[in-house]
N, C-alpha and C positions, 0 to 999 in steps of 0.2 A: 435248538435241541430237538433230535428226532422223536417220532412217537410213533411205536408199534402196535400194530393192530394186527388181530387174526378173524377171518370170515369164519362163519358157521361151516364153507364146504371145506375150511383148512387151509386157505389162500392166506398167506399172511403178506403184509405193507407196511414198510418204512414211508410214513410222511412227514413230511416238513410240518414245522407246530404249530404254522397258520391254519392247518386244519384240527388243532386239538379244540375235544368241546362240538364238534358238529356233524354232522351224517352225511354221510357218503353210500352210494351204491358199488354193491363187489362187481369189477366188472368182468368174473369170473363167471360169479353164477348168480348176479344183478339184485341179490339182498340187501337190505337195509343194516349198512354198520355207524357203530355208533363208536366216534373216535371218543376216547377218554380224554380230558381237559389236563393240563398242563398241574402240576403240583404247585404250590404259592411259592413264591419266593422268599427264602428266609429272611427274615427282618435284618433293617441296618441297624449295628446299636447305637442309640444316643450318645453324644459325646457330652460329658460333664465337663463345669469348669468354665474358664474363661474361654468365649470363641477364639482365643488365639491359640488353643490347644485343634481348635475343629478344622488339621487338614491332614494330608497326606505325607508330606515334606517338609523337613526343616533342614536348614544350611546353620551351620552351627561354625566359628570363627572363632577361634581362640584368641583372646590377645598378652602377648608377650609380653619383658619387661616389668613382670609388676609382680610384686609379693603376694595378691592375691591368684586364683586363677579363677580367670573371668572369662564368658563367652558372649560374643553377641548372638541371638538365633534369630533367623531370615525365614522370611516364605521362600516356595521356588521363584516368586517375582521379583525375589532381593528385598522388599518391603520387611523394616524393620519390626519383629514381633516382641522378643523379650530378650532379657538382660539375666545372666546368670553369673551368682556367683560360691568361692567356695573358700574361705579364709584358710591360709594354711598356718597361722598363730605363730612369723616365724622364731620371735624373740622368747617366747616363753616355749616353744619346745626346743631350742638351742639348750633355755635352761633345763627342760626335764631331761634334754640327753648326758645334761654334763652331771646331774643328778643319778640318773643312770650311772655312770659310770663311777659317779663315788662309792653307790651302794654295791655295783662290785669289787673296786678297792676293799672298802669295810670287809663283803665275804671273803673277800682271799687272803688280807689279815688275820680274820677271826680263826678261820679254820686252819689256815696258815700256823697259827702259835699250834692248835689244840695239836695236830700231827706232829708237830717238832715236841710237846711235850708226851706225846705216847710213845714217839720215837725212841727218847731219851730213857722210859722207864720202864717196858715191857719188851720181850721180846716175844710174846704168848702167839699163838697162831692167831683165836678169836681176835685179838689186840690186831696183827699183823693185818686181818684181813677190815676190819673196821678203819687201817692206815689205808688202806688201796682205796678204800670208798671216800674215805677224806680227801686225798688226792684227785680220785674221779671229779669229785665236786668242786674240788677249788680251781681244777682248769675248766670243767665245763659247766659248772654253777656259775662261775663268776660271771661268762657273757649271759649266762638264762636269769641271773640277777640282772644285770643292766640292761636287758631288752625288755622285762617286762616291768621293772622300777621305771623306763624311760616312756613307756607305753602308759601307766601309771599315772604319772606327771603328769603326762601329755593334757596337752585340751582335745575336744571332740572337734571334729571338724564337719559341719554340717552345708551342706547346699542350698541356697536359695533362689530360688525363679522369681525375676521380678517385670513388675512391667513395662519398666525401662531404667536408663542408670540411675535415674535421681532414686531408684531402691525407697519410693514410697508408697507404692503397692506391690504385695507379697500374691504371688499368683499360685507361686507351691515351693513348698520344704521338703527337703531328704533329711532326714538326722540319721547323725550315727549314734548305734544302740549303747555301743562297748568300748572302751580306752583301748583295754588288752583284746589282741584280738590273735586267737594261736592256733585255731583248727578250721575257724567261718568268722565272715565276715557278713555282718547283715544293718541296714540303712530300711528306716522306717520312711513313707512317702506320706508327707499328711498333707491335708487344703489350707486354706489361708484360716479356715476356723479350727486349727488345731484336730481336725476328725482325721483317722487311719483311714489311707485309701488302698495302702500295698504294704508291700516290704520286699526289699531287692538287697539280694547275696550271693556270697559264694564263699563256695568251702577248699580250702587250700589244698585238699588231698588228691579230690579232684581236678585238679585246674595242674596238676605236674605236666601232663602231656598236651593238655587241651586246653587252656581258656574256656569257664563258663559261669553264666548269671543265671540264677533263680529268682521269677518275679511272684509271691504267694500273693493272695488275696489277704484280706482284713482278719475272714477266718480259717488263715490258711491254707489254704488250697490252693493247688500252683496251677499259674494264670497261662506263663510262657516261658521257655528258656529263652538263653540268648549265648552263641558256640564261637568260636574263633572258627572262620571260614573253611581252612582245611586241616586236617591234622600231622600231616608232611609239612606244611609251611608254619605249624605251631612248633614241630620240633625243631625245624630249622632255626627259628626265632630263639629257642631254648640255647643255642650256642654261636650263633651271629649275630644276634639283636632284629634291629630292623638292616643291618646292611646300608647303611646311607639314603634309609627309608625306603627300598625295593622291596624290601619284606615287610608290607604294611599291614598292622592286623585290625583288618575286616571282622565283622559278628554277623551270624546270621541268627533269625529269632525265629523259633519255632513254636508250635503249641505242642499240646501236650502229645499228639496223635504225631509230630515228627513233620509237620506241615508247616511251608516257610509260610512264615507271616510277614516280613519286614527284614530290612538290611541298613547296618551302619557302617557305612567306608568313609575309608580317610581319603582324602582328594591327595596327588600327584603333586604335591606343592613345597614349597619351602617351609612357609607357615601350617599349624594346624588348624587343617581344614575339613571338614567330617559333612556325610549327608545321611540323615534319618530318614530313609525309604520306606513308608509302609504301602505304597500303592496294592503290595501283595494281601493287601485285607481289607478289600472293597467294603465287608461288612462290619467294619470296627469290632471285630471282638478283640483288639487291644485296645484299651483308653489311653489316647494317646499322651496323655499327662503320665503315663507310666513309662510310656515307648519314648519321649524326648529324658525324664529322670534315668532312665537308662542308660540313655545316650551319653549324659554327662558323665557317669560313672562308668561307662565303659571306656573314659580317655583317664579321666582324674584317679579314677580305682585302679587304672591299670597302669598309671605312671607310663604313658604313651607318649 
């Protein structure tokens, strides 16, 4: 880092910062300057949690085949670090869907009779036009009954980080907040003693053109986003998918100032295979027990 100096005769000097902090002669007009000392360097932040949170890189491995979905996560040296997993409860939300879709049967009977008996006895306009609203609702009540009865039923489906498979140390938890979830999505990050460390969401209105996650603090305050890499390859994906996985969506994580912190791609692979980058935040102002809970949810939350 250079450091600028100006002499008393108005000679000014670009030095190199092995000279910050020490006097030098101008050798203009052979005065005594006194270079200014270099500013501190900002602090690293401690990393909380178990050391296997305390790096830069994770390889994250999905594995296939199995009704749960499970991740093994790796350092960059391939050494095994932790075991994640996320129940996806298949049997009993088969039942809440098929529940769902009773409780829109029921609506479309209920209101179903009530329209055929207004039909049958009025012909009144207020009558006529309370018919159109019946009708509205019984074609498009029925699915917003059965999606949010099915949501309803549902069990919650929460993530667990563990410190390997035999899943008898809990290193960290994502819980989800809400069954129904219709405008935002939000997952609570807590430690193994149950204490709030974060909370990671996202709100469906936003996320039409762009993919993105919200990471708030404990007292709210947001920590960092996290975007789908570009917004031309996010529309793309909107109407080809991934294209036989060519269109792989990437996130990049920002702070709040629009400055890249960290990067999750998905590797060129048959299987899902993803890498947590944060070399781009030498100083940890992300905990990285938020930037790997991220990671998980930016495959699992996004049905990737």
């Amino acid at each position: 880092m250079p450091v600028n100096v100006t002499c008393a005769c108005g000679a000014a000097y670009n030095l190199k910062d092995e000279y910050a902090g020490s006097q030098l002669s101008c050798p203009k007009c052979g005065a005594v300057i006194t270079v200014p000392a270099l500013p501190p360097a900002p602090p690293v932040h401690a990393q909380t949690g178990d050391p296997a949170f305390a790096r830069d890189k994770f390889l994250l491995n999905q594995k296939h085949f199995a009704i749960r979905e499970k991740y093994a996560v790796a350092g960059e040296d391939g050494a095994a670090l932790m075991y994640v997993e996320r129940p996806r409860h298949f049997f009993v939300n088969m039942l809440a869907i098929f529940g769902g879709l009773t409780a829109g049967f029921v609506n479309y009977l209920v209101f179903g009779f009530m329209a055929q008996a207004i039909t049958t006895n009025t012909k009144s306009l207020p009558l006529a036009l309370l018919l159109l609203l019946l009708y509205l609702w019984i074609i498009f009540g029925s699915f917003f009954v059965i999606f949010v009865a099915s949501m309803a039923l549902s069990r919650k489906r929460h993530v667990t980080v563990y410190r390997d498979e035999s899943k008898e140390e809990v290193l960290l938890s994502v819980l989800q907040d809400r069954k129904i979830q219709l405008l935002s999505a939000w997952y609570t990050v807590t430690d193994p003693q149950g204490n709030v460390v974060a909370k990671l969401g996202k709100k469906y209105l936003h996320n039409i053109f762009r993919k993105r996650w919200y990471c708030r603090g404990a007292d709210g305050a947001l920590l960092f986003i996290a975007k789908e890499d570009s917004i031309i390859l996010s529309i793309l994906r909107r109407f080809l998918g991934s294209f036989f996985g060519l269109l792989r969506t990437n996130f990049i994580i920002y702070d709040r100032s629009e400055n890249m912190l960290g990067e999750f791609n998905r590797r060129m692979t048959l299987l899902d295979r993803y890498i947590l980058d944060m070399t781009a935040d030498p100083l940890r102002a992300v905990d990285r027990r938020l930037a790997l809970a991220l990671g998980v949810m930016l495959d699992t939350g996004e049905k990737r």
